[in-house]
N, C-alpha and C positions, 0 to 999 in steps of 0.2 A: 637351433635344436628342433629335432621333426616333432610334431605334433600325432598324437594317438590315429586321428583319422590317415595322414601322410604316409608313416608307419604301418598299417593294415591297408592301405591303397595300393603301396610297393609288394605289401606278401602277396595280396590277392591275384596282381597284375604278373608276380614271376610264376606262383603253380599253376597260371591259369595257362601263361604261355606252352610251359613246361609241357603240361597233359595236355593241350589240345597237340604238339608238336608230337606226341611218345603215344596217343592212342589209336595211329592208323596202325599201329604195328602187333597189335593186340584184341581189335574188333570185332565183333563178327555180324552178320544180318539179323535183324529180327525173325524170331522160329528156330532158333537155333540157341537161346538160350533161355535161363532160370529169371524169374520174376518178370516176363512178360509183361504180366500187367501194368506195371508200372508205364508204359506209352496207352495205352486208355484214357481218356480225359478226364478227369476227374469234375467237370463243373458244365453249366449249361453254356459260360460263355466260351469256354475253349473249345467243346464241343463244335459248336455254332460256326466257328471261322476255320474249320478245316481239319481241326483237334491239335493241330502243332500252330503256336504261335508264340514267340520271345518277345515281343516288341510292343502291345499296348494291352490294354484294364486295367493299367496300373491301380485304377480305384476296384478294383474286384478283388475282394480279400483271398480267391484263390490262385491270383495272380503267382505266387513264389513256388504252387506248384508248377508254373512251366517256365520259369526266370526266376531265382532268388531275387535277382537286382530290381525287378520290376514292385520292389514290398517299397511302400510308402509312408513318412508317418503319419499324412492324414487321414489314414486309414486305420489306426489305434483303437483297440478294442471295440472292433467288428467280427461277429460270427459266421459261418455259414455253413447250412447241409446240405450236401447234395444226395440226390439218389438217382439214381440210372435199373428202372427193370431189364436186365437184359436176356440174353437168348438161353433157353432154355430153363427160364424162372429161374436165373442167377440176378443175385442184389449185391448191387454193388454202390456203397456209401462210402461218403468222405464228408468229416469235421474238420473245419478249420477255424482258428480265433490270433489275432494279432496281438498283444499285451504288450504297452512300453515300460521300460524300465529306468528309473530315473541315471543310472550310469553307465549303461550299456546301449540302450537306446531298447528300439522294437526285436519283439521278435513273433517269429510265428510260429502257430505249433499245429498240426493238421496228423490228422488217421485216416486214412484209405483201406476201406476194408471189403473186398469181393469175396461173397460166401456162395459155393456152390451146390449147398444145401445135402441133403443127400442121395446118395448113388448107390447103384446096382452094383454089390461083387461078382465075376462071373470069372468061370477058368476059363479057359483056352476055348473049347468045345463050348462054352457061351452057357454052361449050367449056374444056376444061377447061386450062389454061396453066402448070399448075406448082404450088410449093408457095410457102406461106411460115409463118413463127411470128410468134407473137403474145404480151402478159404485159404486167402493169400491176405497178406497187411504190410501195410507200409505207412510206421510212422516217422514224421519229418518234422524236425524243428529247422527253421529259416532263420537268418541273419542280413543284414543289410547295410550298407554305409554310405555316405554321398559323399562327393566330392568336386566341388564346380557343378560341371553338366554331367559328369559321369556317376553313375552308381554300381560297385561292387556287392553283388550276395553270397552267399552259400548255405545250401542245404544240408544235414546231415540227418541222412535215414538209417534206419532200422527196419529190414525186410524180414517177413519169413513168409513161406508157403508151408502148409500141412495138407497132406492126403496121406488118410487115414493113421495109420501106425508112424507114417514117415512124415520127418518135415525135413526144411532145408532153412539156412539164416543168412543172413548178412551184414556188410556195413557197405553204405553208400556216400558220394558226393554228389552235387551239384554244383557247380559254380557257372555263378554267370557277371555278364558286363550289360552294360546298357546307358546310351549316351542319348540326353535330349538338346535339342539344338534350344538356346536360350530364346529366340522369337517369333519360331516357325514352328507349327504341330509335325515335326519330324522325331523320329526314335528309331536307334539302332539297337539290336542286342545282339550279344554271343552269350551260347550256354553250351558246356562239355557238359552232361550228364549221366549218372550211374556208376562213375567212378567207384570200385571199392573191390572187397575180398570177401567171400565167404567163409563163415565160421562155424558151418557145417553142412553137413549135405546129407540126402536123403537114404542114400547108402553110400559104403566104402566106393564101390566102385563108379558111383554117378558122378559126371564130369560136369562142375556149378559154372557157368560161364556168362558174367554180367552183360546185361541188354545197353553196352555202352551207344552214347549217340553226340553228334558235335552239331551245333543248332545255329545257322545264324538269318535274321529277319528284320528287317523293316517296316514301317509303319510311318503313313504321313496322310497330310490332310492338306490338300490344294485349297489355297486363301479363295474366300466367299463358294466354298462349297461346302454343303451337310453331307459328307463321305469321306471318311479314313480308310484306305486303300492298307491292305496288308502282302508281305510276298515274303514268304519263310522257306528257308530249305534243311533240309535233316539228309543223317546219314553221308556226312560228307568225306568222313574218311573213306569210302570205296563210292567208287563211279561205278559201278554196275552191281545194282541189288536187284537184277529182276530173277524172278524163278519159274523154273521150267519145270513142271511135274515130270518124272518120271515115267510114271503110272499113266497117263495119257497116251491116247490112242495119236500118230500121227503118221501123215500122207505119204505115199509111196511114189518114186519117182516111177518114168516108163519101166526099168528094169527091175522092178520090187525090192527097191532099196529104201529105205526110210530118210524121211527129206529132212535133214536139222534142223529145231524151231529156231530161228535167231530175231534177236531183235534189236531195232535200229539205234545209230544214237540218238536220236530226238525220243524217242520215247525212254531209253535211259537217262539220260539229261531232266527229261520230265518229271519223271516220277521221284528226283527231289524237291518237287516245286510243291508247296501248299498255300491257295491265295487266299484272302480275303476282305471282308469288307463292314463296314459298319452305316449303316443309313442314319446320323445324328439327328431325327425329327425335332428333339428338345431336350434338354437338360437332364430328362425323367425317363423318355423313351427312344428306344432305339432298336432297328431292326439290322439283324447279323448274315449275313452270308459268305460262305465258305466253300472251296473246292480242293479237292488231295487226289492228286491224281495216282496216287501209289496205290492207294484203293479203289479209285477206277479201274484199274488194271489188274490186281491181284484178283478180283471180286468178280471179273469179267464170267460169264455162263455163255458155252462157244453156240453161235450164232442167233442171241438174243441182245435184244440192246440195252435201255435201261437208263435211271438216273444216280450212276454208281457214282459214287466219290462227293457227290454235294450236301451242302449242309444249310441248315438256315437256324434264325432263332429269334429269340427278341429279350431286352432288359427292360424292367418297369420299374423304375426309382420313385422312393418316398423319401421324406425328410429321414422315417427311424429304418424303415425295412426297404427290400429291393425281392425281384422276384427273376430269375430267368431261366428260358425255356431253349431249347437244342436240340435240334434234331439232325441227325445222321443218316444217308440211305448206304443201302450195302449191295442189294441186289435188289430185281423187279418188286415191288411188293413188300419189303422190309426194309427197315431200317431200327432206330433205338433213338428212344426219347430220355432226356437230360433235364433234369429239374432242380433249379436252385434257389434257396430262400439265402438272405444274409439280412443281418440287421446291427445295428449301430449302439453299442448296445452302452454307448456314454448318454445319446440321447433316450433310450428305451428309461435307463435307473436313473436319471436324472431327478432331481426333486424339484418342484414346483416351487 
């Protein structure tokens, strides 16, 4: 007779196949659809290594926002906020807390809330009409289960977006895998994410189209060295997600014909590649760096150079609290800073 976990291993392991197999048919690039935000990082340490990673923090309680499978129980009722100032005086925070359950086991519950505070109405002719607010949320309860070396999660969200008069909703999945190798600091994951339908939209006529994405990454740590090496790739159901502006000026050949921008496979191949790194100093601290080259390239300003696409950061662990810091560059001169508190919060109420 199968056993509850064996049973929940076989569902996980068919719809996982199922939707990673049925979502190249269905996808589309990012910019092209609703809840965007949701690929934003939510935390300093994802931030930190590139902003896409499936495969290690298992100890960072915002790990199941980018892997369900990567939620742990030894990580049972820990908190954490993050905030991120971002461009143009938009706040964007995320809550997250783990709670076990003595029959069900752990689970996670997190709110991602980007407010864009408020804005200028203006008509057409740019008069100016008024005010209104704006802010997108995405709340997500996580689930998790182990089994041997493998662990199965899933996410189940609740999106919406409102600007002004109008919003739009949703329901979402995540699902993800993630296999540790029993005596080597190796990990693999797979995550299909954003799975779902919308439950309404912001008018009749607006076309709600999920920021679906297929995730798979590695993570390892070569014996007697202080470095875990990361290499994630996203967007795999289509091999070429680059974009050409239209709106862009280009080159004329001798005959005043406009010369096609094309670009190569090595820079498509590329730009699903997002690496990163971990410098393990101690137990307590540790410094992050990260490269995505899809942002290198999106973010490019034509004939300026730049440190686009890198990221760094660092974790500071205590016995009750932990503190990490992220940072993102986008173009010359900017970038967005990520800041995470978490604390332990068995140890914090504990009684003497």
């Amino acid at each position: 007779m199968q056993t509850y976990s064996e049973t929940m291993k076989q569902l996980f392991l068919f719809v996982f196949l199922g939707l990673v197999a049925a979502s190249a048919s269905f996808a589309q690039v990012g910019g092209r659809n609703t809840f965007e935000f949701v690929r934003v990082p939510v935390d300093a340490f994802g931030a930190s290594l590139g902003g896409v990673n499936i495969s290690t923090g298992s100890h960072e309680v915002n790990a199941f926002w980018r892997n369900p499978a990567l939620m742990q129980d030894s990580i049972n009722r820990h908190a954490a906020l993050s905030y991120v100032p971002w461009h143009a005086d938009i706040h964007n925070f995320t809550l997250a807390y783990i709670q076990p359950f003595q029959k069900i086991g752990a689970l996670a519950f997190g709110l991602h809330l980007v407010n864009y505070g408020t804005l200028q109405e203006t008509d057409p002719s740019g008069q100016i009409l008024g005010e209104f607010k704006a802010q997108d949320f995405n709340f997500n309860v996580g689930y998790a289960i182990q089994q041997d070396n493998f662990s199965f999660g899933v996410n189940a969200k609740l999106l919406g977006s409102q600007i002004d008069v109008y919003s739009a909703y949703a329901l979402a999945l995540d699902l993800g895998l993630v296999f540790r190798h029993p005596l080597k600091d190796f990990t693999f994951g797979l995550a299909v994410k954003n799975i779902g339908f919308g439950m309404s939209k912001y008018t009749p006529d607006t076309q709600l189209n999920m920021p679906l994405d297929v995730q798979i990454g590695t993570s390892f740590r070569p014996e007697q060295m202080p470095f875990r090496f990361s290499v994630s790739l996203h967007h795999l159901y289509q091999f070429d997600i680059t974009y050409l502006d239209p709106n862009r000026q280009t080159q004329l050949d001798a005959n005043g014909t406009p010369v096609r921008e094309e670009k190569t496979f090595f820079d498509k191949a590329a730009r699903h590649f997002v690496l990163g790194g971990e410098l393990l100093l101690s137990s307590k601290f540790q410094v992050n760096l990260g490269y995505n080259h899809l942002i290198n390239r999106e973010m490019k300003i034509a004939n300026q150079g730049g440190m686009r696409g890198l990221s760094f950061g660092f974790q500071l662990r205590t016995q009750k609290f932990a503190f990490g810091f992220g940072r993102g560059t986008y173009q010359i001169g900017t970038g967005r800073s990520f800041f995470t508190l978490r604390g332990d919060l068995g140890q914090v109420m504990k009684r003497k």
